[in-house]
C-alpha positions, 0 to 999 in steps of 0.5 A: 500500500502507498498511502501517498499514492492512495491519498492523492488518487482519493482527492482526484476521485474526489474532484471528478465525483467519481463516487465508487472510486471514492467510497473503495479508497477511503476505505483502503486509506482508512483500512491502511491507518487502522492497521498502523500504517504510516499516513501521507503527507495531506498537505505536504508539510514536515513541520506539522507531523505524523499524528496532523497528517494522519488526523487529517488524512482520517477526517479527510477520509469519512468526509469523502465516504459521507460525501460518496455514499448517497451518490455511489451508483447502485449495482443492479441486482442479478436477474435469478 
C-alpha cells in the first residue's frame, strides 16, 4: 500500500465525483491507518507531523465516504 499514492488518487476521485472510486479508497486509506500504517503527507508539510497528517488524512477520509455514499451508483441486482 502507498498511502501517498492512495491519498492523492482519493482527492482526484474526489474532484471528478467519481463516487465508487471514492467510497473503495477511503476505505483502503482508512483500512491502511487502522492497521498502523504510516499516513501521507495531506498537505505536504514536515513541520506539522505524523499524528496532523494522519488526523487529517482520517477526517479527510469519512468526509469523502459521507460525501460518496448517497451518490455511489447502485449495482443492479442479478436477474435469478
Amino acid at each position: 500500500m502507498d498511502p501517498q499514492a492512495t491519498w492523492d488518487a482519493l482527492l482526484d476521485a474526489l474532484a471528478a465525483a467519481e463516487w465508487d472510486r471514492t467510497d473503495e479508497l477511503a476505505r483502503a486509506l482508512l483500512a491502511w491507518l487502522d492497521c498502523g500504517g504510516f499516513p501521507p503527507k495531506t498537505l505536504g508539510r514536515d513541520d506539522l507531523g505524523r499524528d496532523f497528517d494522519r488526523d487529517l488524512a482520517v477526517h479527510a477520509c469519512f468526509l469523502a465516504l459521507a460525501r460518496a455514499r448517497p451518490r455511489r451508483t447502485k449495482r443492479r441486482q442479478p436477474i435469478a
